[in-house]
Every structure is written in C-alpha cells, then in structure tokens.
N, C-alpha and C positions, 0 to 999 in steps of 0.2 A: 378438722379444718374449721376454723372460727369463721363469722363470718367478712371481714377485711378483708384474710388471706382468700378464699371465696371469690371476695369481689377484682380483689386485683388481677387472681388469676383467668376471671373473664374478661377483662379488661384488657390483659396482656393479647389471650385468645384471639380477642374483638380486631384489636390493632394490628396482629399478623395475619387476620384474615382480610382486614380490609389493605393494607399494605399490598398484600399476593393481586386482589383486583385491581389495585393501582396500576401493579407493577403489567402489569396482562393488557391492562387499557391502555397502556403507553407504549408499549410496544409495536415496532413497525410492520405490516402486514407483510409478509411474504408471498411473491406470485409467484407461480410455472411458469415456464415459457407458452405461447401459443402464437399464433401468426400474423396477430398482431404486433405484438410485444418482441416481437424477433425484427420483422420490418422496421421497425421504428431503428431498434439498434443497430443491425445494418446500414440505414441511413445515417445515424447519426456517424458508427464507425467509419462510411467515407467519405463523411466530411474532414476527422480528423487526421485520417491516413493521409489525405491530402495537402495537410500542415504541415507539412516536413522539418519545418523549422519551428523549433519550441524550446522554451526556457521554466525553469522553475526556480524556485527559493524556497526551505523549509530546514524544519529540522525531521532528523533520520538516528533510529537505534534497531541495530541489531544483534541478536544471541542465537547463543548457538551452545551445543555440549563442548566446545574449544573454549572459547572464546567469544566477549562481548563487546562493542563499543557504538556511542551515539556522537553525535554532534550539528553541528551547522551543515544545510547542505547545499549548494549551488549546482544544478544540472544547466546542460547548455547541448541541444540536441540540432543538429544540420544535415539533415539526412540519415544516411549511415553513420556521419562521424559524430563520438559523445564528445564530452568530458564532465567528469565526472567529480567534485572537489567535495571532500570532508574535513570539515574544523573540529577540533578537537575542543568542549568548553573550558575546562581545566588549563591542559598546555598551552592553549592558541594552536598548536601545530596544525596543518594541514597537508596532508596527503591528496594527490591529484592522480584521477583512473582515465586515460584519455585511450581515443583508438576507434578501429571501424567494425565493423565485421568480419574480417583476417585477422587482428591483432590488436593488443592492446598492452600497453603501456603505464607501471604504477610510477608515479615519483613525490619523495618527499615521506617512503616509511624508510630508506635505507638509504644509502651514501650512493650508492648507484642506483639506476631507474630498472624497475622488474619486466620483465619485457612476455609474452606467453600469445598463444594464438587467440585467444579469447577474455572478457572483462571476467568471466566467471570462475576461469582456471586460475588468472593471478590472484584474483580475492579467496581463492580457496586455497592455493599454494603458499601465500605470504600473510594472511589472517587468519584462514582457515573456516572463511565465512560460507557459505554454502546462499550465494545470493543470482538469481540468472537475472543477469543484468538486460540482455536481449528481452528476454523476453516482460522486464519490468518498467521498459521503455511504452509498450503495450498497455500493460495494468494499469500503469501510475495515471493514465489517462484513462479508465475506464471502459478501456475497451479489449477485446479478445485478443492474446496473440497467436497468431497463425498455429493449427494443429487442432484437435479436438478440443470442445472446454463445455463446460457444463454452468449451465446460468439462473439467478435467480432475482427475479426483480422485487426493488418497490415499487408500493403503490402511485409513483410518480412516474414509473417506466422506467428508469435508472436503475441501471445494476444496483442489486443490494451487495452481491456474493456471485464470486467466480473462482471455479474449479478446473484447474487445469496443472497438465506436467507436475502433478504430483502435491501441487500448491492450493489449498482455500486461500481466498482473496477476499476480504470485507470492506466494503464504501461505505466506511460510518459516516460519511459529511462529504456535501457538494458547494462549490463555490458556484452561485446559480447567476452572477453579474456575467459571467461567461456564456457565448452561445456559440457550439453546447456547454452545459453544465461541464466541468471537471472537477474530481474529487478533490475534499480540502483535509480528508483524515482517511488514511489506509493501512489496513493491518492485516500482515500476508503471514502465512505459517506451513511450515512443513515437516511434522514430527516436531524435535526439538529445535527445530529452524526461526526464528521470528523474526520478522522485520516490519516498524513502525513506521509510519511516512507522516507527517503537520506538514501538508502544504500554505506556505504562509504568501507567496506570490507566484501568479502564471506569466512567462511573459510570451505573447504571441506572435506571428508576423501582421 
C-alpha cells in the first residue's frame, strides 16, 4: 500500500468514526419510566381525555403483506363518533370510515357503503389493512389507550415510544404551540403492519 492509498484509507477511517460520534451525540436520550415521569403523563392524559372533541389534518401511509396505500387525511373526532376521510394523491378519490364504537361504516371504495361492527374489521375486510382504529384514536395523541402499554420517554417527558396490543409506537415530532404538546410525526408498526402519520394541523375545542 503506497503511501496516498494509506492516507486516504485513514481518512475514510477518521470520517466514519467521527460520523458514528455524531451520529450518538445526536441522538435522543431515552428514559424509564419512574413516578415522576408517569405523574406528569397521567396528568397530562386527563387533560386530553377530557377533550372529547378533536380534529386533525395530515397526510397518512400504510402497508402491509396485502396491500399499501397513503394519502391526504382529515380526522374529525366527537366523542365516540369518528369520521374518518382518505384522499387518494393520484386519483383524487376519497374513501370515508365513519361510525362509533358498535359500527362503522366505509363509503366511497365501492358502489355501496361497507357496513361491519368495528373501524378495524371493515379496513381489514375490504383493504386488508390491519389498522386498530379505537385504539389509534389514543396514540395519534400521545397518550395510552386503555389496557396494559409499556412506555418510554424523552428527555422532555413526552413519550418517545409506546407499546401496546402488540404495536411499537414512535413520536418522532411534537407540535409544542399546543398545551399539551401533541404529536406532529408518528410511526406505528406491528410485524409487517406500518402505518405513518405527518400531522400537519390539530384542530381543537
């Protein structure tokens, strides 16, 4: 080895080791939970539970081993009852998932409306999405949905990651004009499941 190739090769070295400390120092801390840090979210989860009425705008992709699709999203939350509207960028189409916690309602993938006891059954029956709409009602705002879940914060106290029903839950980005904070990028996964959330507007009461 001359000495050039020598030099470049430590050079190359140099850069991917200092890269790796970049990449390490930039990186978000991860906490435990502890009884602090559990208090806080608590309190914050009943403030939001108490918001019954909530609105969002974003865009949304999900895949799956069926089947994939992304688009424009409009949520429109009034207690129990959603609706649910996805735009298609391509088509323009839009399909609408409305309905409460007995039933729900697809219309706009088929000539008639899909009708099934749950948001979760007709998206898995007529796309084949494997998406728990119930319980994303919960996540998409940051906070736990009812049942076990396993939690991990940043170091601002915000959920980093939440684990629950079988699903990792990541809060890459908070819209922090809001009090409390709610997420403005979320990326849920289960197996071969994914679904991406860009929330680009909250609308609140």
């Amino acid at each position: 080895m001359n000495g050039s190739t020598r030099n470049g090769a430590l050079i190359r070295a140099a850069s991917l080791a200092l890269l790796v400390v970049l990449l390490a120092a930039c990186a978000a801390p991860r906490l435990r939970p502890d009884a602090e840090r559990m208090s806080a979210l608590e309190q914050r989860e009943g403030i939001l539970l108490a918001q019954r009425d909530w609105a969002l705008h974003g865009r949304m992709a999900i895949s799956g081993p069926g089947d994939s699709g992304s688009g424009s999203l409009d949520w429109i939350q009034r207690g129990e009852t959603f609706r649910f509207a996805l735009s298609a960028p391509v088509s323009g189409k839009t399909w609408t998932l409305s309905g409460d916690l007995q039933h729900a309602q697809l219309t706009g993938l088929r000539t008639q409306a899909v009708s099934g006891t749950s948001a979760a059954e007709v998206l898995g029956q007529e796309l084949g999405w494997k998406v728990p709409i119930s319980e994303l009602a919960y996540w998409v705002r940051g906070i736990r949905a009812p049942g076990k879940a396993d939690v991990v914060f940043a170091a601002d106290g915000l959920l980093a990651e939440l684990r629950q029903g079988g699903w990792t839950i990541e809060f890459r980005d908070y819209e922090r004009t809001n009090n409390p904070a709610l997420p403005r990028r979320i990326f849920a996964s289960n197996g071969e499941y994914k679904v991406r959330l860009v929330i680009q507007h909250w609308g609140l009461p």
